[in-house]
Each structure stands twice: as C-alpha cells, then as structure tokens.
N, C-alpha and C positions, 0 to 999 in steps of 0.2 A: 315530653319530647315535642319538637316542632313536629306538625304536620307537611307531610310534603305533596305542595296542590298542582295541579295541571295547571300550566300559563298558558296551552294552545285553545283561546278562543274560538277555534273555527277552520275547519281544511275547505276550502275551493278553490274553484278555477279563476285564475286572473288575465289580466291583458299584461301578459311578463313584460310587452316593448315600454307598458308606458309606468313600470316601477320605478322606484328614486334609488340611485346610489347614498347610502349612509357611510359608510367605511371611507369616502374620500380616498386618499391617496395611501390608507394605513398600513396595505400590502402590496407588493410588486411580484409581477411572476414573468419569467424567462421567456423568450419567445420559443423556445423548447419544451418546456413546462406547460405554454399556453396549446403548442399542436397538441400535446398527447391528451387536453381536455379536450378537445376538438373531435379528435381521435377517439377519444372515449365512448362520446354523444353521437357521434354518428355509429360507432357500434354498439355499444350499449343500449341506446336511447336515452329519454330522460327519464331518471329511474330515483332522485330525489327531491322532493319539491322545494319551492323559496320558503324560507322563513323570514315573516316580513313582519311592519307595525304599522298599523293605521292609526294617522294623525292629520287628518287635513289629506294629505298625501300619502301614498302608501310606499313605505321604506321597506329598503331591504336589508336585513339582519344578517342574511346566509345567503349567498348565492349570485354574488357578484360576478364573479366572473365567469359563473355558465350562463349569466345574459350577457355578457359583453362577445361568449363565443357563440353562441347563439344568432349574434348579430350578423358576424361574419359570413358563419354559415348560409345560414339564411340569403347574402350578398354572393356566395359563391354557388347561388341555384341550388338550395338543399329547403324542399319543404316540412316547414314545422308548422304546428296549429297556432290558431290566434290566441289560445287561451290554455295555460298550463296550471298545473294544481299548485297551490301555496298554504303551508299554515300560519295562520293569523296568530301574535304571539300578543298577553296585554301586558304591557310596559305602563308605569302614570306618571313618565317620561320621560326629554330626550336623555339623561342623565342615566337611566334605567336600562334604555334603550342601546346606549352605546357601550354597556357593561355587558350586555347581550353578545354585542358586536365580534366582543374577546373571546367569550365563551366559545361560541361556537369556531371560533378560529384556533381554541386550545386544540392542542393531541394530549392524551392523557396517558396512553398506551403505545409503546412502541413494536415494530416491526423487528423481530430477530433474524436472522440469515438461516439460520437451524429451525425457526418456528413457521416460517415461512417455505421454505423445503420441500417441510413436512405436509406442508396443508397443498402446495404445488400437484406433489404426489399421489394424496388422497383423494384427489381429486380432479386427477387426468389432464390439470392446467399445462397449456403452454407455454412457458418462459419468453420464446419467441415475439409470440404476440401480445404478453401481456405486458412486455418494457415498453411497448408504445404506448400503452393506454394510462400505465398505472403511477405516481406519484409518492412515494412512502418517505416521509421527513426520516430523515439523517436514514438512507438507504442508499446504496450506491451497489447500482443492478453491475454493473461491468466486473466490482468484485464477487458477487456474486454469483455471475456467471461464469467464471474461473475456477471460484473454489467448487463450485456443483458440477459444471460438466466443462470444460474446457474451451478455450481461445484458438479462433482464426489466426492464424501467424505468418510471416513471410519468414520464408528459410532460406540460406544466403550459403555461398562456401566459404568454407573458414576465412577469418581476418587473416591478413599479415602481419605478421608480428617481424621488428627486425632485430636481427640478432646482431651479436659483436660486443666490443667493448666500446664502444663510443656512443658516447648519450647524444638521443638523437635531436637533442634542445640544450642549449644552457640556460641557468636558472641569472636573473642578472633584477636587478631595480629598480623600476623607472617610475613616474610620475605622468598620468593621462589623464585630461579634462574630463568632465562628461561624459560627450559626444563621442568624443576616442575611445573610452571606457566599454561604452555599448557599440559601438564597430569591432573593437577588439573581441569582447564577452560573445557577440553575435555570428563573429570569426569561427571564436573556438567550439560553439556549440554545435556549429553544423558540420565540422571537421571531425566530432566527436561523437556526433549522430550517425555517420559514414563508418567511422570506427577502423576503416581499413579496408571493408568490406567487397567481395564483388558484387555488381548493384543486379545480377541475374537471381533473379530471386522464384521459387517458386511458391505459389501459393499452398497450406492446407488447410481444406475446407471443414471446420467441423462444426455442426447442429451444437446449439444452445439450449439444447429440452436438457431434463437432467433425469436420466435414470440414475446416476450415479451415485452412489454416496460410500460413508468411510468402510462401510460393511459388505460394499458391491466386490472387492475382490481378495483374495485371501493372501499370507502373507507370500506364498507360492507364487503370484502375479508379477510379484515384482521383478522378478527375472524377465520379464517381457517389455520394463520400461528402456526406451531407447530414446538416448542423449546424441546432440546435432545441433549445429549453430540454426540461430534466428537474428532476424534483424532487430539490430538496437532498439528501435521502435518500440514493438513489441515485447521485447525484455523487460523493459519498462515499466510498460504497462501491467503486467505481470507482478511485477515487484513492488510497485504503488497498490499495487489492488491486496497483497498477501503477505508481504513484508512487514515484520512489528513496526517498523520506523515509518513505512509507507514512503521512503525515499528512495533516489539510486543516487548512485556514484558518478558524477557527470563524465570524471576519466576510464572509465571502464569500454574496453576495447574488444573483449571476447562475452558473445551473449550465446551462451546453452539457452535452448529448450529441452524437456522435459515430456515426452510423450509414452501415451496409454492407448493402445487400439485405435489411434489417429489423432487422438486429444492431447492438446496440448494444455498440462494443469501445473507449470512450474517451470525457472528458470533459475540460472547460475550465472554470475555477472563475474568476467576475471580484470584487472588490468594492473597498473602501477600502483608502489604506494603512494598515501600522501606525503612522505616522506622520504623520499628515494633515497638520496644520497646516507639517509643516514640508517637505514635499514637493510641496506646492500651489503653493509660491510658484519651482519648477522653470521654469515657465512664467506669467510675467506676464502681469495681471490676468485669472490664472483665477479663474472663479467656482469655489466649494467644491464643489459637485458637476457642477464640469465637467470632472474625468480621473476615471479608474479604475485599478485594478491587475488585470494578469496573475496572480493568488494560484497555481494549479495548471494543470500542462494533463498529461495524462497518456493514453497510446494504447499500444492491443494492438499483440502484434507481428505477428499475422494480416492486421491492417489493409492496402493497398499499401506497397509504397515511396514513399517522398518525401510520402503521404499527409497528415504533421506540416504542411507548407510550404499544402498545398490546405487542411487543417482552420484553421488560422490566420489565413489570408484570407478566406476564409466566416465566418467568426467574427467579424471587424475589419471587414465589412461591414455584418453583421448589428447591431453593436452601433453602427454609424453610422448603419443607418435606422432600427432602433429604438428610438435615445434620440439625436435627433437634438441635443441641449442639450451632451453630451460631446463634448470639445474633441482630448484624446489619453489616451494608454493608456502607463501603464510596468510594467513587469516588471525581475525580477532572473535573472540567469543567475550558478547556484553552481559556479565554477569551483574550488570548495576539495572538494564531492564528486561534481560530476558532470561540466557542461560547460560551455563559454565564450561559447553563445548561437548557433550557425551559424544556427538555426533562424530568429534573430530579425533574422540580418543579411541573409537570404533573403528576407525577410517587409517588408522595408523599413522596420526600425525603425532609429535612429538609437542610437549608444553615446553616453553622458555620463558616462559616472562606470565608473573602474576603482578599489576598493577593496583592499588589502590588510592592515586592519585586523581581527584575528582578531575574531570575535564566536561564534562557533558552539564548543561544548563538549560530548566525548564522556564522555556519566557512567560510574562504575562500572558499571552495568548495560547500557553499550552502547549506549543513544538517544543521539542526537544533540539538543540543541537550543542554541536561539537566547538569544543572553544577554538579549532585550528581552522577548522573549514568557517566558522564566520569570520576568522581575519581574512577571507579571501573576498569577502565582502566589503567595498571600497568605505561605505558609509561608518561599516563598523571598526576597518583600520581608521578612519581619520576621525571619530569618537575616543578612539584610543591612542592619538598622537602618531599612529602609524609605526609602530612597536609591538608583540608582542605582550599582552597585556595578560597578570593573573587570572586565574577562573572565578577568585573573589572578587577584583576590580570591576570585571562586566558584571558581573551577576550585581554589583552595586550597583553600577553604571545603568544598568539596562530591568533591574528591578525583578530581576530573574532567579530562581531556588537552582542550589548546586546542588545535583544528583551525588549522593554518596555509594559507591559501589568498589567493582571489581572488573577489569579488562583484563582477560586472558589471551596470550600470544599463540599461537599455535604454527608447527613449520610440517611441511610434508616434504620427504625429498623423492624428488622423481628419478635420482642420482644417489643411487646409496653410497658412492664415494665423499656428495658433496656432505654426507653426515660428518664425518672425519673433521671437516674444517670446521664445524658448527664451534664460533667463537664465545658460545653462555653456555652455563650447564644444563641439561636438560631437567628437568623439574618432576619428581615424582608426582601424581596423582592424587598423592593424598595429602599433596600441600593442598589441594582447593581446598577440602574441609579445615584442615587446621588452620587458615589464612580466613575460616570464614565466606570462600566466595562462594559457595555453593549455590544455586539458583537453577529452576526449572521451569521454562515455561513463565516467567517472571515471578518467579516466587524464590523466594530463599528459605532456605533448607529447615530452618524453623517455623517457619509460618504453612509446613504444607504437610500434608496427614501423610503421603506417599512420595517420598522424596526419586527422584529417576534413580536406577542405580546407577552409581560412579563407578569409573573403571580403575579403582584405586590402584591397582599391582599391574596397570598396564598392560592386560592380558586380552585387553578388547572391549566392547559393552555391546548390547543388542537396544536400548530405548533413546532414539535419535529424538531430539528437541528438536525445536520450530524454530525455522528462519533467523540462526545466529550471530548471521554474519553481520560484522562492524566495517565500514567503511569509511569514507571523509564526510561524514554528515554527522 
C-alpha cells in the first residue's frame, strides 16, 4: 500500500498583505457571500491559516479571499496583526501546485437540513446569527428556516374575488415584439403580485431560533393551527422554499398562511385554472367564477402530524364563508413526482379524472415543467411555430426526458347541490391502484417498503402526503 506522507513543510507566521494570488480569476463570490466572510472574521477572528507554496514567491493555495477581505477590513479601521499563521505546503511544481488549488476548493461532504438541525440544537447555536456568518454549498438557509421554525409574513384581508358569470378578461391572440412582450409580462406580474389584495397589511413577527421540530408537538396540536390570508410575497416564498417543484403559480390570487403559536410554517395558494374555459364546464352551469383551483399547498415538517388534513378544512371553509358565490374547488395530485392525493381523499374531495398522458418534461438542466405552461413562454411557442406542440416534439426539440406518470383530478364541492351536476363519473379509489398510479412521497407503490394507506372504499384516510398540489408549472 502507498504510504500516506505530510506535504505540510512548516506552520508560521507570515506577512499575509504581501502573499501572491494563485487561483486567478478561478472562483467568484457574491458581494453577499463576501459580507458574511467579513462577517465571520470580525466575529470569529482568524481561526484558519493560509495554505501557501513557496517558490521564489510565496503563493497562496487556500485562502484567497480572507486576504482580499482582510484588506478591506483592515480599510474600514479594523486592526489585524502584521503577521498571520500559514502552513507551508511542498509542491515540485506549478503543475502540482495548482492541483492543490482544487483540492482544497473541493466539499467532499455535504450539509443536510436534518443534520444540521440537529447539531444547531445540541449545541445551543443561534440560526439567527449564524446565517450571517456561515456559507454551506448547495444550503439554502431561508428554506430552512421555514421548515424548522417559521417565517416573518405580512398578513393582508382577504382578496377579492369577483363573482358572476362574466369572465372578467377575454382570451383572444395577438402577436407582441420584445419590448411589448416584457411591458406586457411586467404588467401582469405586478397585477398579480397585488392579487386583489388590501395593501393594509400587518406585520407577524417571528424569531428564527428553532426549538422546533417534527416531534415538538403531538397530533392533538393541530387543532390550534389557524389559517388566514398573507401576502403574495410571502406565499411564495414559502412555496419555493417547501414545495417539491419549488415553483408557484404566477395566477394565483388567494394566499393562506398557515400558523402555530405565532409561526408561520406553510401556505395554500388558490386561484384560476390553467385552463378555464374548459374546466368550467366539469360541472354544469357553473358560472365563470364559481370554482377555484387548489394551485399549491405546501407545510413545514415542524408543523403536527396529520396537521395537512386540519390545514385543508380550515381552508375549504374559510373560502366558503368568504366567497360565498364559489360553488367547488379542483386540484391535481402529481402522481408522476410525488403523490396520489391521500390528502384529498381524507379531506372529502371526490376523484374524476386519472390521467396517464405524459405532459411534464425534465430539461437538460434538470427543471421540470409542464408542456402547457411553457407554451406560455414566447421563445418556446415560436420554437414551436406557435401552435401547440406534442410532449414528444419538445422533448425532441429541446432535448428533454418525458416524465412517465399519473395526474389525478380531484373536486371538492363547497355546494353539495353543485355535486348533482358533476358532468364525469366519480371514480372509485381503488382505480389509483389498478391504473397503477399509486405514489407516495414520490415513490410508487412498488418501490416503497410502506406504502401510505389508500383510502380505497372512500371512507376517509388519516396519512396526508407532502405538498401535492399540481398547478401551471
């Protein structure tokens, strides 16, 4: 076997100002990224040396740019000593040297959300103060700090919604330059940002320490979760941080929050389908804006157990007494990446449609989307001749894997009259298994040791999936 030898020739103190950059231009960092080093060094101190090569001049290996913030520092009246500790590395050349470079730039080990938590807690850390200081490759503290202890939100009074039978837009097709294109786009997003919304918004303030976790309260608890509009914003934010698709629905007009003892760790996005006109007519003679869509719903895992099942009847309530003109509510359960809807068959919504027609496309770059929502993207209708194009044509076209799966329909009527006119049959429960769509948590039903129980005979289910909901993405 090789032997494995020390390359560090030598630990002393240097004159850091007058080390040579090696790495060049090899890595770039954020002027965000670069405060919280900044940030680190003034609290922390300096608490790891340079790793450097001497050759004529002395390079540095490691430690780029806590001399470059050092510099600053140092410019902004902050004294540091002349002479910092460095280990001398031997290289027997530049060629060796710059393989060095890598090394020490590799992560070999990654940061988990749960393993990190854990060591938070054991150790009386502050989450607060330590998102300014700390750095973790592929970490993103804001989900984080959602799913462990909850989000600052602004709270808003309910949107308006208008009732009646006349659409409040007609659909028609026109052709816009560029320029038009992003005035238009820029139009509707800030119309849709607004939501409806009155702009009196109050604040709630909640701490980012995390006592919390999946075991902090029993399933008892959840009878204390209360449901209440928040600003779009915020919803958002929420639903990209804990959402499987990490998307929202840019049409969504009604944003639940989701709250626990002041914390806000989850949200419910409502609004139109992508498809209005022709999902309207699901149920006869609904008026245009008498259904809504389930677009997102998305919950921490701090929250209770079964907590999904209480959030979604508070929700299905709330949106009956306050828009009493809404007849029922559909949502989609994506059984191609996540689940088959327990949640929804708990919640006494009714199944009508099991799809198995592929629509969804993973690009080279890894997103996922929807074949209907990218024609909404100008680049990709006029790639497509500006038609409607198959799910196999892009996926040719754009070099993309069709997800093969299962979309399930689901309807809830806030209106037990508007059952009656329901124009599909309702679909037993135990077609998802004979159809194959079964999926939990993104597994299907063969690949998983503990399948959820199905609420086959439609008598209810108690074990609610994660974040189901299908929207235009």
């Amino acid at each position: 076997m090789t032997e494995i030898k020390s390359r560090i020739v030598k630990t002393e103190e240097v004159e850091w100002r007058k080390l040579e950059w090696f790495q060049s231009n090899l890595k770039e960092m954020s002027k965000a990224d670069f405060d919280k080093l900044k940030k680190s060094l003034v609290t922390n101190g300096f608490v790891m040396p340079f790793h450097v090569w001497q050759n004529g001049k002395t390079w540095i290996l490691d430690g780029h740019h806590r001399q470059k913030a050092m510099q600053e520092l140092e410019k902004a009246g902050h004294d540091i000593p002349e002479r910092l500790p460095a280990n001398f590395i031997r290289c027997k050349d530049r060629k060796e040297a710059a393989k060095l470079v890598l090394v020490y730039s590799s992560i070999y080990a990654r940061t988990t959300d749960e393993g990190l938590y854990e060591f938070i807690n054991q150790n009386d850390l502050n989450f607060d103060d330590l998102k300014l200081e700390i750095d973790l490759p592929e970490f993103d503290a804001e989900r984080f700090a959602i799913s462990h202890g909850g989000l600052p939100v602004d709270e808003t009074d309910k949107p308006q919604l208008r009732d009646g039978d006349r659409a409040p837009f007609r659909q028609a097709a026109f052709i816009l330059h560029d320029e038009q294109f992003e005035d238009v786009q820029s139009a509707l997003r800030k119309a849709m940002s607004m939501g409806g919304a009155s702009r009196q918004r109050t604040k709630t303030e909640t701490a980012m320490r995390l006592p919390l976790s999946a075991g902090s309260f029993s399933v008892g608890d959840a009878k204390r979760i209360i449901v209440k509009p928040i600003a779009a914003a915020d919803a958002n934010r929420i639903v990209r941080a804990l959402h499987y698709s990490h998307k929202v629905v840019q049409n969504s007009q009604v944003h639940l929050g989701v709250f626990l003892d002041g914390r806000c760790g989850g949200a419910l996005q409502f609004g139109p389908s992508m498809d209005k006109r022709k999902m309207v007519s699901l149920v006869r003679g609904t008026l245009w804006n008498e259904f809504i869509e389930l677009n997102r719903m998305a919950m921490a895992d701090w929250l209770p157990r079964n907590g999904e099942s209480r959030v979604l009847g508070v929700a299905l309530r709330w949106l009956k007494r306050e828009y009493p003109f809404l007849k029922w509510v559909v949502s989609f359960a994506d059984a191609t990446q996540c689940g088959d809807g327990t949640i929804y068959r708990a919640s006494g919504f009714v199944l009508t449609g099991i799809n198995d027609r592929p629509a969804l496309l993973r690009m080279p770059s890894g997103e996922v989307r929807h074949r209907l929502a990218m024609h909404t993207d100008s680049s990709v209708a006029n790639a497509m001749g500006g038609a409607m194009a198959s799910v196999k044509r892009m996926a040719d076209h754009f070099g993309a894997e069709v997800l093969r799966g299962h979309m399930l329909r689901y309807v809830y009527f806030l209106d037990s009259a508007a059952r009656e006119r329901l124009t599909v049959p309702v679909i037993p429960f135990s077609e998802i298994e004979r159809c194959g769509a079964q999926m939990y948590k993104g597994k299907r039903a063969s690949s998983r040791e503990n399948a959820a129980p199905a609420v086959q005979a439609g008598e209810g289910g108690a074990i609610p999936t994660d974040a189901l909901h299908f929207g235009s993405n």
